[in-house]
C-alpha positions, 0 to 999 in steps of 0.5 A: 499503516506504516511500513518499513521505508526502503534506503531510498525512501529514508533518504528522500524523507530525511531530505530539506528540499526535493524534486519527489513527489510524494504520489497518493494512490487509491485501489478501490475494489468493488465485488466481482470487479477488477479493482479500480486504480487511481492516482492524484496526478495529472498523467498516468503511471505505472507502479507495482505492475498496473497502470494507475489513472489520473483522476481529482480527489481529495481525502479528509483526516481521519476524525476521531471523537471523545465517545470512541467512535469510528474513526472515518475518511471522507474521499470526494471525488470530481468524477468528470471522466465517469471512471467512478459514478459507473461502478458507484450506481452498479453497486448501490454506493459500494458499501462494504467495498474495500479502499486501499490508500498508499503513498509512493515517490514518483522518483522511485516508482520502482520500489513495490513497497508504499510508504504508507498503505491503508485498508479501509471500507466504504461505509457511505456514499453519495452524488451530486447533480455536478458529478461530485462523489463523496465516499464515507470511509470506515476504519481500517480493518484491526483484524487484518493487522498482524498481531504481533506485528513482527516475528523474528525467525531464525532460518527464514527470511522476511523479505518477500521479494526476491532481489528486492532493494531490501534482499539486494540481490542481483538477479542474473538468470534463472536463480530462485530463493525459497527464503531459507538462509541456506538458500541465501547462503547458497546464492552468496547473500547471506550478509544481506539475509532477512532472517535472524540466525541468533534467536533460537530454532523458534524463533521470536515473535514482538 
């Protein structure tokens, strides 16, 4: 689902033409299994702390029926290297695996939040005598939203990362936040605090 864009990604967005590369990652995460990660690039890179591998694959859009059925995902890859058969044949197609999809820019690899991300299960799969993986993916998960989608407080704020490009601050010792906005004041921040002063001590929740 969406998240929201930091400044250099609303930027890259809104530009005509660009040098980015919009980079598609997918997270597989089998039981008992460290997840699998992989990108559709032709070289290995680095995002949010883990490697992600190059490999070929290509993603349908998302079918959706006039007798409100799941909404599905066809993820096939051409699995040459063996980094996805293995895990496939060791979990009888990885049903009830969880997939994560996510977009970043391959210009602002530093940024830890994706563009996109979507969560969805593998509900079907099968190999052909080419090493070619075709993975059924189900919808993504309604009851891992949060609901309501944001909520608005008062004295605690909503940037998860500190010294983030969302929380601005620049990190220059051992300074810790615990996402208060006296913590924030403190630091001298506060013009860039995630929280909302205005609402009321409950705060609001939409």
């Amino acid at each position: 689902m969406p998240i929201d864009l930091s400044s250099n990604q609303i930027i890259e967005k809104n530009k005509l033409s660009s040098d980015n590369i919009e980079l598609l990652l997918l997270e597989i995460t089998y039981e008992s299994e460290d997840p699998v990660r992989v990108c559709l690039n032709n070289e290995t890179i680095s995002w949010n702390s883990y490697t992600w591998y190059p490999a070929l694959f290509s993603i349908s859009g998302i079918k959706e029926t006039k007798d409100a059925e799941i909404p599905s995902v066809t993820l096939t890859f051409v699995d040459i290297t063996r980094q996805i058969i293995p895990h496939i044949e060791t979990y009888d197609g990885g049903v009830g695996s969880q997939v994560v999809i996510r977009v970043v820019d391959s210009k602002y690899l530093e940024e830890t939040v994706p563009k996109i991300s979507l969560a969805m299960e593998i509900i079907g799969c099968s190999i052909s005598h080419s090493g070619q993986v075709t993975i059924n993916l189900g919808a993504e998960n309604l009851l891992d939203r949060r609901c309501p989608k944001e909520r608005y407080l008062k004295n605690h704020c909503r940037y998860k990362e500190f010294g983030g490009s969302r929380c601005g601050y620049v990190i220059t010792g051992s300074e810790t936040c615990d996402r208060t906005f006296a913590a924030c004041k403190a630091l001298g921040n506060q013009a860039r605090f995630g929280g909302f002063p205005g609402v009321g001590s409950v705060g609001f929740m939409a």
